[in-house]
N, C-alpha and C positions, 0 to 999 in steps of 0.2 A: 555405397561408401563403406571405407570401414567401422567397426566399432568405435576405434579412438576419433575419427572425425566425427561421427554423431556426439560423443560423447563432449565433445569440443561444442558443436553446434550446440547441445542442450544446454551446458552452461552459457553460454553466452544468450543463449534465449530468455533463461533463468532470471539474470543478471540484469537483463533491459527491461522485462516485466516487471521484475520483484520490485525495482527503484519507485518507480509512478506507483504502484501498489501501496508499496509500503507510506507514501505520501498521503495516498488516499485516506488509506487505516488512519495514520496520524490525524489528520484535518478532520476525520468522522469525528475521531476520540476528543479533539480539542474543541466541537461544534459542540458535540453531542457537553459537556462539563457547562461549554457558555453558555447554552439554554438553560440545562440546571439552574444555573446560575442569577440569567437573568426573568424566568418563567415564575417566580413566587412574586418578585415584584412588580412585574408589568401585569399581571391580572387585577 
């Protein structure tokens, strides 16, 4: 393939992982606060 088709394919590879990824990150980040959150008082 050429350059420019790979170059094609990687973004769009990019593009489809990065989304769920970036979901993932999120929902750790907003887990990870609620615990915080709720761990002083359920002990």
């Amino acid at each position: 393939m050429s350059p420019e088709r790979w170059a094609t394919v990687a973004r769009r590879a990019r593009h489809l992982v990065g989304r769920p990824v970036r979901a993932l990150f999120v929902f750790a980040v907003a887990a990870g606060i609620g615990l915080a959150l709720v761990l002083p008082f359920a002990s």
